[in-house]
C-alpha positions in Angstrom: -68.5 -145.4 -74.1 -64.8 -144.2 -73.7 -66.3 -140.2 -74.1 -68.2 -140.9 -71.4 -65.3 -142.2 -69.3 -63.4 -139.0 -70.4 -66.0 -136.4 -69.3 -66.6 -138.7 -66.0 -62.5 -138.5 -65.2 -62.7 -134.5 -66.1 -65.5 -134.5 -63.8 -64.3 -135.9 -60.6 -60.5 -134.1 -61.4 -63.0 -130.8 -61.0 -64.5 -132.2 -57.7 -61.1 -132.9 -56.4 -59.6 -129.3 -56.7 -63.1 -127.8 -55.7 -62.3 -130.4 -52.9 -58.6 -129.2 -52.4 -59.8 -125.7 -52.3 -62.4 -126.2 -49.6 -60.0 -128.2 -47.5 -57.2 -125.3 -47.4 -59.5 -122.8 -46.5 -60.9 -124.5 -43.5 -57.3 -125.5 -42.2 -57.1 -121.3 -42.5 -60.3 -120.3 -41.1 -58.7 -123.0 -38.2 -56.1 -121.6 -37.6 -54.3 -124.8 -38.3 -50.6 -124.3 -39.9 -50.7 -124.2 -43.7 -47.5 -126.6 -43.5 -50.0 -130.1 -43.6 -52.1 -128.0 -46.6 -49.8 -129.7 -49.1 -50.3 -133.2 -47.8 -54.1 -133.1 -48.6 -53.4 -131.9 -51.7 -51.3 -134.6 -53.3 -53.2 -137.3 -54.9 -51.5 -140.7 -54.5 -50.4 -141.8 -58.2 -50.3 -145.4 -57.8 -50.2 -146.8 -60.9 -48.0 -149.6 -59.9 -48.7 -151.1 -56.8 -46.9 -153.2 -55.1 -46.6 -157.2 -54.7 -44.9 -158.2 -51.3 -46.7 -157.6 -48.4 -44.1 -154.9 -47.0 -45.0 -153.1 -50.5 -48.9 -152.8 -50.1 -48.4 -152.3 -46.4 -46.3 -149.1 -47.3 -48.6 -148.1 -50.2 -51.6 -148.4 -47.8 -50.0 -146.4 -45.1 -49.1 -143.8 -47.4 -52.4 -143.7 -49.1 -54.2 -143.1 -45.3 -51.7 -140.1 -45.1 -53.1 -138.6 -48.5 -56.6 -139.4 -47.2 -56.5 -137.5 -44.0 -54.0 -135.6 -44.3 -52.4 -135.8 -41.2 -49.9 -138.1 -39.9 -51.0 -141.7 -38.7 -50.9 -144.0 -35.9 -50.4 -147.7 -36.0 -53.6 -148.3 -35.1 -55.1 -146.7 -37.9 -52.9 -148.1 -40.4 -53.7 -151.6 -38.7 -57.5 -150.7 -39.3 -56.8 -149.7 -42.9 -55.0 -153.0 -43.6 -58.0 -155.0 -42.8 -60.7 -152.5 -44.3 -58.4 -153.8 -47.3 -58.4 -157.1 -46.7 -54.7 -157.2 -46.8 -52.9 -160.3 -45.3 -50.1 -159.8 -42.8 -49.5 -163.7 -42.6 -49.1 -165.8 -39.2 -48.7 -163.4 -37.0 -49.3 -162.7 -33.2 -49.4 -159.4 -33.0 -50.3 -157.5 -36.1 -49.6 -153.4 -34.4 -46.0 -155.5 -33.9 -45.4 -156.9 -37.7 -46.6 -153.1 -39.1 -44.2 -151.8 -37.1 -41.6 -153.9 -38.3 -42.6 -153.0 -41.8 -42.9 -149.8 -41.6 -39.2 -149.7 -39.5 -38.0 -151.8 -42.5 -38.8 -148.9 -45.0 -37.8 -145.9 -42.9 -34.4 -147.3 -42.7 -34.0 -147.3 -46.5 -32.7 -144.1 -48.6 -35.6 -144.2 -50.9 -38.1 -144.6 -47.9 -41.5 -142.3 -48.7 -42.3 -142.5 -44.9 -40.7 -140.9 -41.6 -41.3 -141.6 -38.1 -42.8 -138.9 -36.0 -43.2 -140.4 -32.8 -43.2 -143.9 -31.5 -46.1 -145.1 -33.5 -46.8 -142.7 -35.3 -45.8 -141.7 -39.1 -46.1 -138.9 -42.4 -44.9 -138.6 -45.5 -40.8 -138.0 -45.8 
């Protein structure tokens, strides 16, 4: 059973470089700038996620970014956060709260995420 895993996980690691490859050359047969190639390129490695709320919020976010990679809007990320069933608590206005998250982490020296524009955010 555990071979099989193996050749399974050697399988899709093919798929995702045959994946990689076909990516970069439409972003060049685009004429889109080779710049955001990278950021569809790197796989998340989240092998410990996180606990708080701020944490998965983040981890989401920056997950999104790997999966389109583009930058993100607030809206997306909000879309993302309930696709995942993720609780923001009591709040009033979620957009608001993700916000205030994400604001939360950008201020911090480790942060993994920079704002671009109001509401909008990519990988630091």
């Amino acid at each position: 059973m555990e071979n099989h895993i193996d050749v399974l996980e050697a399988r899709l690691n093919e798929l995702n470089e045959e994946r990689d490859a076909l990516l970069r050359l439409i972003s060049i047969w685009k004429g889109q700038p080779t710049s955001n190639i990278g950021a569809t390129l790197v796989q998340p490695k989240n092998n410990n996620p996180s606990n708080s709320i701020r944490g998965r919020v983040v981890d989401a976010t920056i997950e999104l970014i790997h999966k389109l990679g583009r930058q993100v809007s607030n809206e997306e990320i909000l879309v993302l956060v309930k696709d995942k069933g993720l609780s923001l608590g009591d709040t009033k206005n979620e957009q608001t709260t993700i916000a205030a998250i994400l604001s939360q982490e950008i201020a911090k020296k480790s942060a993994r995420l920079k704002r671009i524009a109001r509401g909008m955010y990519d990988l630091k």
